[in-house]
C-alpha positions in Angstrom: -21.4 14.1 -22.2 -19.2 16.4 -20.0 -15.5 15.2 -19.8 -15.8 14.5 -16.2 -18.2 11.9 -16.3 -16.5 10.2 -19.1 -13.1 10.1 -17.1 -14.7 8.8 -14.3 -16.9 6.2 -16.4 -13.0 5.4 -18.3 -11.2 4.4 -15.0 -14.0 4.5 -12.3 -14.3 0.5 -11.4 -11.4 -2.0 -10.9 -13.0 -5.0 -9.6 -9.9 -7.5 -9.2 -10.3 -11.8 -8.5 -7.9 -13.6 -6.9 -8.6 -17.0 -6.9 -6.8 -19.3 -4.1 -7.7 -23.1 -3.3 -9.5 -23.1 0.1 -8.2 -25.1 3.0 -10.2 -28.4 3.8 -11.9 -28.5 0.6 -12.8 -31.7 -1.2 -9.4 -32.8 -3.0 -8.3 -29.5 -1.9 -9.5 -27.7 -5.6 -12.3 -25.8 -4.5 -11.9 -22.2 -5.5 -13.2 -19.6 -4.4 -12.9 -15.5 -5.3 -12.1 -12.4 -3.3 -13.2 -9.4 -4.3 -11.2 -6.6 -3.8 -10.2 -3.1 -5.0 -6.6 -2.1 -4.1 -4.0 0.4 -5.6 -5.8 0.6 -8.8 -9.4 1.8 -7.2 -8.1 4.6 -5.2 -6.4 6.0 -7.9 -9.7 6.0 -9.9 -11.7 7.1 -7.9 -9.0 10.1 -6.6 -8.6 11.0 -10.4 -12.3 11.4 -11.1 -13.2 13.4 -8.4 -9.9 15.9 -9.2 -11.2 16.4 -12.5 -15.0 16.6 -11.9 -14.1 19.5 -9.4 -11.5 21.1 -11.8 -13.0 21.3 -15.2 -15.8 23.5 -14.4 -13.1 26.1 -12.5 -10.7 25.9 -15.5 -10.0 29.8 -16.7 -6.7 29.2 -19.1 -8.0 28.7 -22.6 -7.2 25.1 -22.3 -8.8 22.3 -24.7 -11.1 19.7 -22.2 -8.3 17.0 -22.8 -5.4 19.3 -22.0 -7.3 20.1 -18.7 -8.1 16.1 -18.2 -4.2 15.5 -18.3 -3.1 18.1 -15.9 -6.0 16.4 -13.4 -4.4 13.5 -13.7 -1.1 14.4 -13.6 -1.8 15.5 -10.1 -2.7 12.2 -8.7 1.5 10.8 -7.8 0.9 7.4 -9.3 -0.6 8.6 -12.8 2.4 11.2 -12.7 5.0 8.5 -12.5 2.9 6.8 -15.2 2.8 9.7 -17.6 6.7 11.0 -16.9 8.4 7.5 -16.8 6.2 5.6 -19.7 7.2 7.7 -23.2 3.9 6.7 -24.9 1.4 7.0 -21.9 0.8 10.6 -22.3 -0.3 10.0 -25.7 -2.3 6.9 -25.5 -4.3 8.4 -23.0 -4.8 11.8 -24.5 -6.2 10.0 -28.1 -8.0 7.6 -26.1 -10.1 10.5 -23.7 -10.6 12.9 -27.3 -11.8 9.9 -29.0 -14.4 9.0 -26.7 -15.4 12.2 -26.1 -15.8 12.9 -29.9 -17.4 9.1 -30.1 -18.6 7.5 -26.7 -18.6 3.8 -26.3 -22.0 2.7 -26.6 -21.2 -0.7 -24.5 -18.7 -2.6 -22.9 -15.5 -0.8 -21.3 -14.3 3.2 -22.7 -11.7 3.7 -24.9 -9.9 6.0 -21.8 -10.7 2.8 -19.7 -9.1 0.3 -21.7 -5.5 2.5 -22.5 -5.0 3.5 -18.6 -5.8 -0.5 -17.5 -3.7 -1.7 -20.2 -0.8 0.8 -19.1 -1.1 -0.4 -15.4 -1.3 -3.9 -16.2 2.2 -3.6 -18.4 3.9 -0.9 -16.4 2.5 -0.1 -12.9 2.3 -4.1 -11.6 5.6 -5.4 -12.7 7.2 -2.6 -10.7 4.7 -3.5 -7.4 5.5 -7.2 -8.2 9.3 -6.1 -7.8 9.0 -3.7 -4.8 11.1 -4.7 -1.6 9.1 -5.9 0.6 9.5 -3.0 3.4 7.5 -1.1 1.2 4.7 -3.1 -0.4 4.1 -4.0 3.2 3.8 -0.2 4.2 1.6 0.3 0.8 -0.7 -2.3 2.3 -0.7 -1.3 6.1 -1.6 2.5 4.3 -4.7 0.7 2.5 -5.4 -1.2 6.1 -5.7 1.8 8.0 -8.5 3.3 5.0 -10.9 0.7 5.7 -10.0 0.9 9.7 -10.9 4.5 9.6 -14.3 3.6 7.3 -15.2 0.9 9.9 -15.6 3.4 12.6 -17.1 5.8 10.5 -19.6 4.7 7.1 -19.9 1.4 7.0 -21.7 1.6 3.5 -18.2 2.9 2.3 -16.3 0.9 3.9 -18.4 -1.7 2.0 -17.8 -0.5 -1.3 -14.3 -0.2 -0.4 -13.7 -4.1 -0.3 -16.2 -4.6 -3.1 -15.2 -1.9 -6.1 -13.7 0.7 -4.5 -14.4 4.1 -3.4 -15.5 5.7 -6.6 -16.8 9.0 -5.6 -13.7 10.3 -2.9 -15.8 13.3 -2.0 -17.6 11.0 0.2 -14.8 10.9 2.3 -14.2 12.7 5.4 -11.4 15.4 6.0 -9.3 12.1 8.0 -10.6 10.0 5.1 -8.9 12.6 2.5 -5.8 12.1 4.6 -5.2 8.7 5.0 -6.2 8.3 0.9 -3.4 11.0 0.3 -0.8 9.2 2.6 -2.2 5.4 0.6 -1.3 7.0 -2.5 2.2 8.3 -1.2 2.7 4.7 0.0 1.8 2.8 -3.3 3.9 6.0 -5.7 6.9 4.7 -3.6 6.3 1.1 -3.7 6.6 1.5 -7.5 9.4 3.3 -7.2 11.1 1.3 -5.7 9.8 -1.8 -7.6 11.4 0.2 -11.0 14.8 -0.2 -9.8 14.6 -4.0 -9.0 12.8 -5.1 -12.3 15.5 -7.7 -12.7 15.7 -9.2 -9.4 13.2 -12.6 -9.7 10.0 -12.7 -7.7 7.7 -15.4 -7.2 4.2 -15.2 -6.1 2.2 -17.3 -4.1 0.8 -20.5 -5.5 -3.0 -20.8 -5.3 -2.9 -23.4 -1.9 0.4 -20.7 -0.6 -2.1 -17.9 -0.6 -4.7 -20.0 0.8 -2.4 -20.8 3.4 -0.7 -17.3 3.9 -4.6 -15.8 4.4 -5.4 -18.6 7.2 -2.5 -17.3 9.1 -3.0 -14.2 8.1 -6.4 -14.7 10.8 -8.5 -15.7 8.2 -11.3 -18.3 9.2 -13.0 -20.9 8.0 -16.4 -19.2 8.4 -14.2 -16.3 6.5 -13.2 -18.2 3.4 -17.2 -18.8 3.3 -17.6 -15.3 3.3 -15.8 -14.7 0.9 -17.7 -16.8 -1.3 -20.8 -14.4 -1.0 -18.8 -11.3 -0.4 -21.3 -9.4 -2.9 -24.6 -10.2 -0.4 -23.1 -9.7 2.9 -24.5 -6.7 4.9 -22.5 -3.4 5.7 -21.4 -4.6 8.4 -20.1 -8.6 7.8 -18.5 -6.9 4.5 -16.7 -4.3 6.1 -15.3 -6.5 8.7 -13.8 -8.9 6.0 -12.3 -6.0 4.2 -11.0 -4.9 7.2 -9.8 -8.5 8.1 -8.0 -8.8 4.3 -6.1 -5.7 4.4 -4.7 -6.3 7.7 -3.8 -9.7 7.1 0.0 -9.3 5.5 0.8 -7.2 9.2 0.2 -10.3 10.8 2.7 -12.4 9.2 6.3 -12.2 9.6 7.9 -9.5 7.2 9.0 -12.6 4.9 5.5 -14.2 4.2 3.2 -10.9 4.8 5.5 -9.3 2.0 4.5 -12.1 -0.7 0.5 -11.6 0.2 0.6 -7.9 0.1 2.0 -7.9 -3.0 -1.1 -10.3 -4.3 -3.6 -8.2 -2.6 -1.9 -5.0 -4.5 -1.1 -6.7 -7.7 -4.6 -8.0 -8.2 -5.9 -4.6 -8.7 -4.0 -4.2 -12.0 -4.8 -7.3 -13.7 
């Protein structure tokens, strides 16, 4: 199996669930799941297209894991992951030689497993923590992705709000752009999350988010969208990914802040 392909299998798909009560069900409990992709995704899917197109260019007499690790220490928020967590570099390295020595026959990679793990314990506590000036701007730079898809590939734009883009060569040259500037955007929302780890934080409750989304524009035909998200055409699903990402810009700064974070942190857990 070439490396590439096993990198991309190890941290191609982040599918993340949030699950929020929905307004005007009966006792208020009914829940219902949203399906979306986030932070997480577009670093996947940027790290496994810079090492698919790197490993077959490589001259220096470099090992295929050596190579693997300098691919990913060009995507920002895997470089911050690699510089600022002591035993990342490691755990990642043993995890991608191991499974290219043994692959996993079923069930998640052993390169999957170590980078999710890392991100859960080290990536969303900082995003939980961010100020909220920039976790809103992280979120507005993901908004403006699927804006751009909308107008352009709808079938993208669809597997944006369903797994995320997995393949980012399938992005145009203002795609490319606007994925660079999302990744800038969610590198600095950790950032600035790492220097506020001890400042308390509290998410939304399950009927809070409900509420935040409603007034985020989100109808009731919307919340039964949701519910089917994975059947809906091009089209319907694009427009609801379009409609989640924006919906923490229309809020005031103090309650779009707590819902962007959600959207964000979901993609790590």
């Amino acid at each position: 199996m070439e490396l590439g392909v096993a990198i991309g299998i190890a941290i191609g798909v982040v599918l993340a669930v949030i699950f929020v009560a929905r307004p005007g069900a009966a006792g208020g409990n009914r829940l219902l799941q949203i399906a979306i992709a986030g932070g997480a995704a577009l670093l996947a899917g940027l790290a496994t297209t810079v090492i698919v197109e790197r490993l077959p260019s490589a001259i220096a007499p470099r090992s295929d894991v050596d190579r693997a690790m300098d691919a990913l220490n060009e995507v920002p928020m895997f470089a911050l992951l690699l510089k600022e967590v002591p035993q990342a570099k490691d755990r990642i390295r043993e995890a991608i030689a191991t499974e290219q020595q043994s692959p996993t026959k079923s069930g998640p990679s052993r390169p999957f497993l170590a980078i999710r793990e890392l991100m859960r314990d080290y990536v969303a506590p900082a995003l939980q923590h961010a100020e909220d000036a920039s976790i809103l701007e992280a979120a507005a730079r993901q908004a403006r992705i699927a804006d751009h898809l909308q107008k352009t590939n709808l079938a993208l734009c669809r597997e944006y709000g369903l797994t995320g883009i997995q393949n980012t060569n399938r992005l145009d040259d203002e795609g490319r752009r606007l994925l660079a500037v999302a990744l800038d955007g969610l590198a600095a929302a950790y950032r600035s999350g790492r220097q506020r780890l001890s400042v308390p934080v509290v998410l939304p409750s399950q009927q809070e988010t409900a509420e935040l989304f409603s007034r985020g524009g989100f109808t009731p035909d919307d919340f039964s969208k949701l519910e089917r998200f994975a059947t809906l055409d091009e089209a319907d699903a694009c427009a609801l990914t379009v409609k989640l990402y924006a919906a923490p810009a229309r809020l005031p700064a103090d309650k779009g802040a707590p819902l962007a974070r959600l959207i964000l942190l979901s993609s790590y857990r």
